[in-house]
KOLPANU-306670 format. One record per residue (C-alpha): residue number from 0; x, y, z. Coordinates in Angstrom, 2 decimals. Example, Ala and Ser with C-alpha at 12.3 -4.5 7.8 and 13.67 -1.06 7.14 Angstrom:
! KOLPANU-306670
n->0	xx->12.30	yy->-4.50	zz->7.80
n->1	xx->13.67	yy->-1.06	zz->7.14
END
This chain:
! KOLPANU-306670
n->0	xx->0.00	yy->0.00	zz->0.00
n->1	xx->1.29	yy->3.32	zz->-1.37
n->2	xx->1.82	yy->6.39	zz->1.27
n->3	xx->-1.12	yy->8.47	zz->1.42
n->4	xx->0.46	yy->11.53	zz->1.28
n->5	xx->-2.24	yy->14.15	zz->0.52
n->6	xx->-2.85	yy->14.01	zz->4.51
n->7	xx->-2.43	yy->15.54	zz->8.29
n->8	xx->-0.13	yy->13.82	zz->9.84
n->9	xx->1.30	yy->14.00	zz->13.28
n->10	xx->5.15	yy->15.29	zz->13.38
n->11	xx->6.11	yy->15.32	zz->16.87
n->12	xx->4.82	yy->15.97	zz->20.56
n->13	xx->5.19	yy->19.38	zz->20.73
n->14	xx->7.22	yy->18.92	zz->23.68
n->15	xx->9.92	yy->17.58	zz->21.36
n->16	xx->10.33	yy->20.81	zz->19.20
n->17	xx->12.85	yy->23.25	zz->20.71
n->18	xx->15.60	yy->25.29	zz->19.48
n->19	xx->17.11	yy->22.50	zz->19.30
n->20	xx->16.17	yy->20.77	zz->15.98
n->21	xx->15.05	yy->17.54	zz->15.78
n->22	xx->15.19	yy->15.20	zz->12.93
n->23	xx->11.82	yy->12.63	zz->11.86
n->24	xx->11.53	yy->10.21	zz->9.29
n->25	xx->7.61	yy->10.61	zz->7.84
n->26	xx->6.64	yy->8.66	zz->4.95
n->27	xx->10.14	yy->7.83	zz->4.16
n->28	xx->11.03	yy->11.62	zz->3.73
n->29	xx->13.40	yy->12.97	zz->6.25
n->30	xx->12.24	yy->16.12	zz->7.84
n->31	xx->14.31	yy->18.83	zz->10.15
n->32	xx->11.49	yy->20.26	zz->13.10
n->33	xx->12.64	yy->23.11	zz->14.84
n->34	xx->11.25	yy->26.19	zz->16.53
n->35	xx->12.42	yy->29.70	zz->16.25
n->36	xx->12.93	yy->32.03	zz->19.07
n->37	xx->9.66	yy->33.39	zz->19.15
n->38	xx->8.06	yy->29.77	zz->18.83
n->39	xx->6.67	yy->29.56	zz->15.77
n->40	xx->7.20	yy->25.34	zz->14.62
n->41	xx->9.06	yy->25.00	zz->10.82
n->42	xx->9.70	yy->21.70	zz->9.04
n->43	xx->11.96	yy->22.07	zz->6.16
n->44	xx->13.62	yy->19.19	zz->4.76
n->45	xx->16.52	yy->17.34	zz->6.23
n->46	xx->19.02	yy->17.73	zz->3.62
n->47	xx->21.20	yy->21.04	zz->2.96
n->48	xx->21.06	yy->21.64	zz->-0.90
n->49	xx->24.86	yy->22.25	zz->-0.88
n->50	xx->25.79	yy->18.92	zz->-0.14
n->51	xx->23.58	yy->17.04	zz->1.59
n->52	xx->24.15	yy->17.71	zz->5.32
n->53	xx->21.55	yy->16.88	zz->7.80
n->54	xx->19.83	yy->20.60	zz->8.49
n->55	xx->18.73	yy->19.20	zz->11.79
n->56	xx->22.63	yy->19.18	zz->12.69
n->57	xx->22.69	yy->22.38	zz->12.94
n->58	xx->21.47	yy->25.56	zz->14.99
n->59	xx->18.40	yy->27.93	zz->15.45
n->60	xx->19.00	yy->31.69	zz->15.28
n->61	xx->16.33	yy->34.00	zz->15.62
n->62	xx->13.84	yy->32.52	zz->12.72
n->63	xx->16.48	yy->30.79	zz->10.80
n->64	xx->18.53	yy->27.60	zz->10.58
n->65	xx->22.01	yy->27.63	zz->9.90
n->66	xx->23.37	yy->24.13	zz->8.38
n->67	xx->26.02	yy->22.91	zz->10.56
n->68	xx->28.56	yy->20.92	zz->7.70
n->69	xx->29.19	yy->24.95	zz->5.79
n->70	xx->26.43	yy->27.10	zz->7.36
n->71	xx->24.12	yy->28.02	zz->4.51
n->72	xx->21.25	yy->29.56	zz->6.33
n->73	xx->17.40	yy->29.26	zz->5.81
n->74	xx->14.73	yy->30.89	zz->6.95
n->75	xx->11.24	yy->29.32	zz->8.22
n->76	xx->9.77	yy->29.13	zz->4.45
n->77	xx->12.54	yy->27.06	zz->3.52
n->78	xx->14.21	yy->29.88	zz->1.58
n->79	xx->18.28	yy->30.32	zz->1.55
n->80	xx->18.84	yy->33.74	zz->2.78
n->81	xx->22.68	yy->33.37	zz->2.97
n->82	xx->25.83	yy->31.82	zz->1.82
n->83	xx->28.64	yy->32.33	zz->3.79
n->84	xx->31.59	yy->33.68	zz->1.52
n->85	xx->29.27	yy->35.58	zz->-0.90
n->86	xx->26.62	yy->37.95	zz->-1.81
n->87	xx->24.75	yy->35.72	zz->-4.44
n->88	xx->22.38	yy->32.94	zz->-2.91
n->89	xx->22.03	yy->30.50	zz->-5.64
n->90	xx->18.40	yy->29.82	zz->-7.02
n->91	xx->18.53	yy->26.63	zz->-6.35
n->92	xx->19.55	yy->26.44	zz->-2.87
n->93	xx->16.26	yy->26.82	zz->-1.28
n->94	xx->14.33	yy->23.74	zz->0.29
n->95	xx->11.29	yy->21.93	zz->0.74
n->96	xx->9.26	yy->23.70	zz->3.31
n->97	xx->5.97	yy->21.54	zz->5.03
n->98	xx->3.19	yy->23.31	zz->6.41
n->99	xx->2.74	yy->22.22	zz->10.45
n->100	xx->0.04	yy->23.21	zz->13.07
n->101	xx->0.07	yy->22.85	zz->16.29
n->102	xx->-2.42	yy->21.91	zz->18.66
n->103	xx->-2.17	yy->20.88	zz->22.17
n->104	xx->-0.15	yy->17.97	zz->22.66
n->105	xx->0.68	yy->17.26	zz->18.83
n->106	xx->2.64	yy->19.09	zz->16.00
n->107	xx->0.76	yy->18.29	zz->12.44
n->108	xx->2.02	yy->18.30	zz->9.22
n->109	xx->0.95	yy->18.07	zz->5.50
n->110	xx->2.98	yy->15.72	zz->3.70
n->111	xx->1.21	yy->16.14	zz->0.19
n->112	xx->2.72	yy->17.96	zz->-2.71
n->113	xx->-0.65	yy->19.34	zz->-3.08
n->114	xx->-2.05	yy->22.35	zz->-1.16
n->115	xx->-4.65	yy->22.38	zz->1.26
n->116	xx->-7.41	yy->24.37	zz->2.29
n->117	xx->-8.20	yy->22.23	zz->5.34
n->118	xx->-6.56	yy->21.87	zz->8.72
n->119	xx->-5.73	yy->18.71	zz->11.03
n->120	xx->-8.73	yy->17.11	zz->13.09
n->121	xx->-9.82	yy->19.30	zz->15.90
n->122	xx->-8.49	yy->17.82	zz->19.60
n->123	xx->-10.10	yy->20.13	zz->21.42
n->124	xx->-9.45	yy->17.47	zz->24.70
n->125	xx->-5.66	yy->18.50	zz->24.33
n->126	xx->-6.32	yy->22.08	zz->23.77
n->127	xx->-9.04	yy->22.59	zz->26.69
n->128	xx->-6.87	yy->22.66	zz->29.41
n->129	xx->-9.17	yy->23.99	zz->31.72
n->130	xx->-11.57	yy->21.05	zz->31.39
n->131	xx->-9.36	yy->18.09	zz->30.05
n->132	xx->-5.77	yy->16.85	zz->32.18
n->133	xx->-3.95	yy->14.60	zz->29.53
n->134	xx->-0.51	yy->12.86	zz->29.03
n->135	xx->1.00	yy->12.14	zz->25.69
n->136	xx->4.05	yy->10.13	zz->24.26
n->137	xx->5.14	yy->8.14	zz->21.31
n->138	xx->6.51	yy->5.25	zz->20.50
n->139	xx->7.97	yy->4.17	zz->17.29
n->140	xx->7.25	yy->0.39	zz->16.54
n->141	xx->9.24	yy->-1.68	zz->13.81
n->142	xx->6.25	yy->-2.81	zz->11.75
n->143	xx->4.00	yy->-1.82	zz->8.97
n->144	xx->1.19	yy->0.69	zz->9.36
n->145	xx->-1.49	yy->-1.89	zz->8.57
n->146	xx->-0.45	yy->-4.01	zz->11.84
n->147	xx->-1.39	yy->-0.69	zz->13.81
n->148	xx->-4.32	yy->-0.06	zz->12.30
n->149	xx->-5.60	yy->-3.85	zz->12.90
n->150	xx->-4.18	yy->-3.59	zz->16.44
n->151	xx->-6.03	yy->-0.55	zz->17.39
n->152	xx->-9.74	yy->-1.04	zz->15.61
n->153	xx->-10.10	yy->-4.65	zz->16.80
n->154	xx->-9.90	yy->-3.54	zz->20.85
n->155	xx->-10.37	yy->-7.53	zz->22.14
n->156	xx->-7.29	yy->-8.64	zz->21.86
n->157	xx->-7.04	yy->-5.96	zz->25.21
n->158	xx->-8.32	yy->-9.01	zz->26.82
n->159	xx->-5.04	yy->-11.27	zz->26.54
n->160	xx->-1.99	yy->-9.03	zz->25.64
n->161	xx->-3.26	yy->-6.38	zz->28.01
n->162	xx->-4.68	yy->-8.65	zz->30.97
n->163	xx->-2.52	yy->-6.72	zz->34.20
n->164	xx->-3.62	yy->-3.48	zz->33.01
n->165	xx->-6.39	yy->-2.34	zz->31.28
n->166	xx->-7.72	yy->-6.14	zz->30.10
n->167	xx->-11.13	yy->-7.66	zz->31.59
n->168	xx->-12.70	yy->-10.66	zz->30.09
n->169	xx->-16.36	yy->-8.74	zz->29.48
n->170	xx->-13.92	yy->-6.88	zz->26.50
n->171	xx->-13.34	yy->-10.09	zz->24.34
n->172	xx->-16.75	yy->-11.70	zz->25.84
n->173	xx->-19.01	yy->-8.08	zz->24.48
n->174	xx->-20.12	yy->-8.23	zz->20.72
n->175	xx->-18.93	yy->-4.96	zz->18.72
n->176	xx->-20.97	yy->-2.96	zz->16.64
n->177	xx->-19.44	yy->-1.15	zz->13.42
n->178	xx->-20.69	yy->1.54	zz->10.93
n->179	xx->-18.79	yy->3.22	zz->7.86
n->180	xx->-19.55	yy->6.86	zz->7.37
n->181	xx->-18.51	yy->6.90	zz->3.41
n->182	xx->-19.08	yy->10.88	zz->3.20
n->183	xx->-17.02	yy->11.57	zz->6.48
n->184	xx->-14.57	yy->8.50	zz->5.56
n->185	xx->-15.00	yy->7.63	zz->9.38
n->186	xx->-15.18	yy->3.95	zz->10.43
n->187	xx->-16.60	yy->3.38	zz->13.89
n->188	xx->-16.60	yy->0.80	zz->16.31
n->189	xx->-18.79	yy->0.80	zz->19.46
n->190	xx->-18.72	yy->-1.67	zz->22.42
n->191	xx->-21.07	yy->-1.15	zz->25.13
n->192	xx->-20.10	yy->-3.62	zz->28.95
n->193	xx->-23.22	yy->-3.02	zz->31.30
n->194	xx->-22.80	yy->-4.43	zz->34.60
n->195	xx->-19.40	yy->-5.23	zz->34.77
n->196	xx->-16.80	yy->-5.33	zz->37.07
n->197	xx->-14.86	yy->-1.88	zz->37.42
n->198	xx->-11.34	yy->-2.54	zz->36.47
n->199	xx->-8.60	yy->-1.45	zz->38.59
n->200	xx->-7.04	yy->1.55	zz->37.12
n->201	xx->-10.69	yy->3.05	zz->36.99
n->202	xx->-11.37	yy->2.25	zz->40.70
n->203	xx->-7.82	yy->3.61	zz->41.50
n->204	xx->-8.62	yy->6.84	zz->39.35
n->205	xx->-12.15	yy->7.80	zz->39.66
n->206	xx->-13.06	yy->5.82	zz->42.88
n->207	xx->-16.03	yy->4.09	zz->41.63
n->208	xx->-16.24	yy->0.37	zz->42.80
n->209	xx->-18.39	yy->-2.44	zz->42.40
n->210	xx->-20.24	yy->-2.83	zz->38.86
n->211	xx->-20.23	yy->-0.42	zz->36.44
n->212	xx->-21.37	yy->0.27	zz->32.80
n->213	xx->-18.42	yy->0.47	zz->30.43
n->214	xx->-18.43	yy->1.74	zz->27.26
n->215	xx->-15.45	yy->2.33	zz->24.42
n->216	xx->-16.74	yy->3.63	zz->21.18
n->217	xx->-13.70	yy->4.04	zz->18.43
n->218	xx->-13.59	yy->6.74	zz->15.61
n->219	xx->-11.07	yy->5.97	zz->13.06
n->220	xx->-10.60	yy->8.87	zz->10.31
n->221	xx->-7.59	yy->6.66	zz->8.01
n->222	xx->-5.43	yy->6.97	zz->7.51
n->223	xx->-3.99	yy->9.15	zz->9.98
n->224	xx->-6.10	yy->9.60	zz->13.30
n->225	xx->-7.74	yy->7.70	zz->15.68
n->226	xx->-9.35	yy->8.31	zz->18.79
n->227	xx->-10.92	yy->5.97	zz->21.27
n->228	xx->-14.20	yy->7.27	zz->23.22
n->229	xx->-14.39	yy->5.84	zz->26.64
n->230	xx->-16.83	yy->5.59	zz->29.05
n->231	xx->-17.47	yy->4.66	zz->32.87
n->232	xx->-20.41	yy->5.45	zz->34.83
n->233	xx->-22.58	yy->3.75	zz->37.78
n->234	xx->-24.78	yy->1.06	zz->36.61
n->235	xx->-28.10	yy->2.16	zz->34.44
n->236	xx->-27.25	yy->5.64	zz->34.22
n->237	xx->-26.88	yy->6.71	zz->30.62
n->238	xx->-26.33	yy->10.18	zz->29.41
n->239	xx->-29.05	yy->11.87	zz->29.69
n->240	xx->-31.66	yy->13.47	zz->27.31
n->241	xx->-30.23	yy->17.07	zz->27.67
n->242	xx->-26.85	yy->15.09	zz->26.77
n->243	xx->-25.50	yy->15.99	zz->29.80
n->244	xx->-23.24	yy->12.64	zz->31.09
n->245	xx->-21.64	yy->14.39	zz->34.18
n->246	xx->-22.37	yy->11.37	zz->36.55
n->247	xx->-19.63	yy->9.47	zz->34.42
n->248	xx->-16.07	yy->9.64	zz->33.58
n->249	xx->-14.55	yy->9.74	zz->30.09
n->250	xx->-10.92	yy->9.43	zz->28.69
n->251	xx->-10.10	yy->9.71	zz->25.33
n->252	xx->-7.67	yy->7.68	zz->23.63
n->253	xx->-5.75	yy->9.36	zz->20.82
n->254	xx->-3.46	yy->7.86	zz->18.32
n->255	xx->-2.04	yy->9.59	zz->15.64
n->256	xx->-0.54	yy->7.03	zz->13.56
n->257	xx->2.30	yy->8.36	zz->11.16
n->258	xx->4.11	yy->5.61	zz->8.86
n->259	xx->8.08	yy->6.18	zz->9.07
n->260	xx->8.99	yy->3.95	zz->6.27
n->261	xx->7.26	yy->0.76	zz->4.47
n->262	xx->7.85	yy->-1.27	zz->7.90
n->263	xx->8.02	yy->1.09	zz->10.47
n->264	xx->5.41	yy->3.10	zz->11.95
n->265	xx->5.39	yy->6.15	zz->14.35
n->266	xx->2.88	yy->6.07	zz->16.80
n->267	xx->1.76	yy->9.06	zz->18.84
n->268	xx->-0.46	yy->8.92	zz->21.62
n->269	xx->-2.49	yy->11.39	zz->24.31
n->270	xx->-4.68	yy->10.06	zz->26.83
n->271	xx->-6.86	yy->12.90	zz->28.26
n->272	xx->-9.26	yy->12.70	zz->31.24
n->273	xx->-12.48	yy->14.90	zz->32.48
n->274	xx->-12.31	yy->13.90	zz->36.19
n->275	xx->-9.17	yy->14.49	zz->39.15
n->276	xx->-8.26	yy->17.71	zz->37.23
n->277	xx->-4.59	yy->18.59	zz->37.07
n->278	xx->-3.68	yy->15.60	zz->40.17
n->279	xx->-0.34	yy->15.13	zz->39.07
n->280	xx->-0.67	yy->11.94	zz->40.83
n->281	xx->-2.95	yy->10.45	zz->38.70
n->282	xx->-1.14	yy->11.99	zz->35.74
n->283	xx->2.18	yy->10.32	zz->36.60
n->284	xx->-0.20	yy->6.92	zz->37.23
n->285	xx->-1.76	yy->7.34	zz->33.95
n->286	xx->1.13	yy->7.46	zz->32.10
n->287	xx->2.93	yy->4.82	zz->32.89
n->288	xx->-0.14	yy->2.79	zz->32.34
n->289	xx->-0.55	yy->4.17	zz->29.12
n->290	xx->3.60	yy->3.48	zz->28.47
n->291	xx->3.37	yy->-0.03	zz->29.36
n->292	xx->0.24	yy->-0.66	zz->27.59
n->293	xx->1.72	yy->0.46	zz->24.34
n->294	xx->5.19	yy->-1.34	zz->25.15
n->295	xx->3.26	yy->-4.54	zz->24.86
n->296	xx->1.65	yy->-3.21	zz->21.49
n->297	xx->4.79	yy->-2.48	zz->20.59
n->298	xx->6.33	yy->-5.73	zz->21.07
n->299	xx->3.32	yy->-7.86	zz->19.86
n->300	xx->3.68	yy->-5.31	zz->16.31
n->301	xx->7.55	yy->-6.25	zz->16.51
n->302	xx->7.21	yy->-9.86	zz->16.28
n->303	xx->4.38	yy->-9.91	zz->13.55
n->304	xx->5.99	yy->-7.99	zz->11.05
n->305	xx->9.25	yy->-10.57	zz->12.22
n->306	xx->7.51	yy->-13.21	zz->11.25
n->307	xx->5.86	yy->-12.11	zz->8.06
n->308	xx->8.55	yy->-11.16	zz->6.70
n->309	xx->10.00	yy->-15.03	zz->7.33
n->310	xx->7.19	yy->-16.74	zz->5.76
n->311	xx->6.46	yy->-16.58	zz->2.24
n->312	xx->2.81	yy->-16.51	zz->3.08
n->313	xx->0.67	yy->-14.95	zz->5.33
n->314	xx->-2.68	yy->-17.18	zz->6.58
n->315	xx->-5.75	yy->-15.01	zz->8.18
n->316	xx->-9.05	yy->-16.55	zz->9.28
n->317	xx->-10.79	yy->-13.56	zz->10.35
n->318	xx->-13.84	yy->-13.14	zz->12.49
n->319	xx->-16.54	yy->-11.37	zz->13.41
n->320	xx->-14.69	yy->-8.94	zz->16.23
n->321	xx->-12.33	yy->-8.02	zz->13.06
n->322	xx->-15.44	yy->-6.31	zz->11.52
n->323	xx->-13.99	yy->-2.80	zz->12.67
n->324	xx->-10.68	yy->-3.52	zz->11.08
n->325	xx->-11.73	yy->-4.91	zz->7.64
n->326	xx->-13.70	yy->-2.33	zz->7.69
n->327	xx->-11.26	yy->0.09	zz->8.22
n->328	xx->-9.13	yy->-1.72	zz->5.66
n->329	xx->-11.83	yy->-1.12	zz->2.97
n->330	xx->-11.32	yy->2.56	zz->3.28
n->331	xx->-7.70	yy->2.85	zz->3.11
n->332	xx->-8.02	yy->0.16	zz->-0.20
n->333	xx->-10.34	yy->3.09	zz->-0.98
n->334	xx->-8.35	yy->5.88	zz->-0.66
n->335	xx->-5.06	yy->4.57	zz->-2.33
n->336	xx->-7.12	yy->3.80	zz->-5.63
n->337	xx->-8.37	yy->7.55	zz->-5.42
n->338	xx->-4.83	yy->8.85	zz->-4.84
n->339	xx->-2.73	yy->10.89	zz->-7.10
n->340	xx->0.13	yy->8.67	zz->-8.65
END
């Protein structure tokens, strides 16, 4: 599957962008992130035009990069301003520049050769800091995109690989239900527990105990963003009519899921909460959860794409909890016959 380039993607957590700049691999294009002085975010390409140097090797000053190999100097459109040694900046020294956006958490950027009038998915539960804590990271997993996207739209396998953490049996046990909004290009997935027992990290965090209704509902928009709606409330209380739910407590689950190359995948994450505002404690709990949760995604993705690449055929038999991700892989078939060559 070709990379779907005419897209958001996420660059970096916007934590990771300094002065200092950083260097990303994003759809096998090598890309220098850095942000000037006065904070704006710039992604120009990672390759000086002069010979080749890595721009992310060198240094931020003011709103320009200076390459670090023979200091040819660029400002934040990508533009060579200077050339040490003389007063004529050839025409062809300038490089690629990518548009980015930031938002909360997350640093977007268009990949596509093609402009855009649009703008990244709103994540307005990173943004609303007065009414959403969250915690964010990323981890980078040696396998294809398409394992991710399987991994994360077919949520029972939570059940086994996850078991000591966020895992229940009710997960695997609770039939899925899964609609395909073809104008939107949205593939959800909705799984509704009533009556079960409250796992731990939820008693720990929000302090309910006993029984509770559970409820994850999953919005994928392919290729590039996913985001996992979850629910926990008392027993028989749904939202109500008004659609007021404030007797429960929601997270929300964000991936953005950036391919690095054919086999490797970047995968950014945020996991933002509506209850124990700012508690650092629960913060700090949270995310190392949420760490060792994706470590054993990670390794799980590792060993797959091991083993496919050691046998000269791949076997599926799939089933009706992979409804969500066949659906999902519909789309992206989809989308990659629509793309631009």
């Amino acid at each position: 599957m070709k990379f779907l380039r005419d897209n958001w993607y996420v660059a970096a957590l916007s934590a990771e962008v300094t002065t200092q700049p950083l260097s990303r691999q994003i759809l096998g294009e090598s890309v220098a992130l850095f942000r000037s002085t006065s904070g704006q975010v710039t992604a120009l390409a990672d390759a000086c035009p002069h010979r080749g140097y890595p721009l992310s090797r060198g240094h931020v000053v003011g709103d320009r990069l200076v390459c670090g190999y023979h200091g040819f100097t660029f400002d934040c459109s990508g533009a060579c301003v200077t050339v040490p040694g003389q007063e004529r900046v050839p025409a062809r020294a300038n490089v690629r520049h990518y548009l980015t956006i930031e938002r909360g958490a997350w640093v977007w950027i268009w990949m596509g050769h093609h402009p855009t009038e649009g703008s990244p998915p709103e994540t307005p539960w990173l943004v609303d800091v007065e009414n959403w804590s969250s915690v964010s990271g990323l981890a980078t997993i040696n396998a294809s995109f398409d394992l991710l996207v399987d991994n994360l739209l077919d949520l029972s396998h939570e059940t086994f690989l996850h078991g000591q953490s966020i895992g229940t049996p009710e997960i695997a046990e609770t039939p899925i239900e899964v609609e395909v909004d073809d104008d939107a290009g949205v593939v959800r997935v909705y799984r509704h527990m009533n009556a079960v027992p409250c796992p731990p990290f939820y008693a720990r965090t929000t302090g309910l105990e006993g029984p509770v209704d559970r409820w994850q509902d999953i919005e994928y928009s392919p290729p590039s963003y996913y985001v996992l709606h979850a629910r926990i409330a008392p027993v028989g209380e749904p939202p109500r009519p008004d659609n007021s739910d404030d007797h429960a407590f929601h997270m929300k689950i964000l991936y953005g899921l950036t391919p690095e190359t054919e086999t490797s995948v970047h995968d950014f994450w945020a996991l933002a909460r509506d209850f124990r505002l700012g508690d650092d404690e629960v913060s700090e709990f949270l995310d190392r959860m949420q760490r060792a949760v994706v470590k054993e995604d990670v390794d799980a993705l590792n060993l797959l794409e091991e083993r496919r690449t050691k046998v000269s055929e791949v076997s599926e038999v799939s089933v009706k909890v992979d409804r969500g991700a066949l659906a999902a892989r519909r789309v992206l078939r989809a989308l990659n016959e629509r793309a631009p060559a």
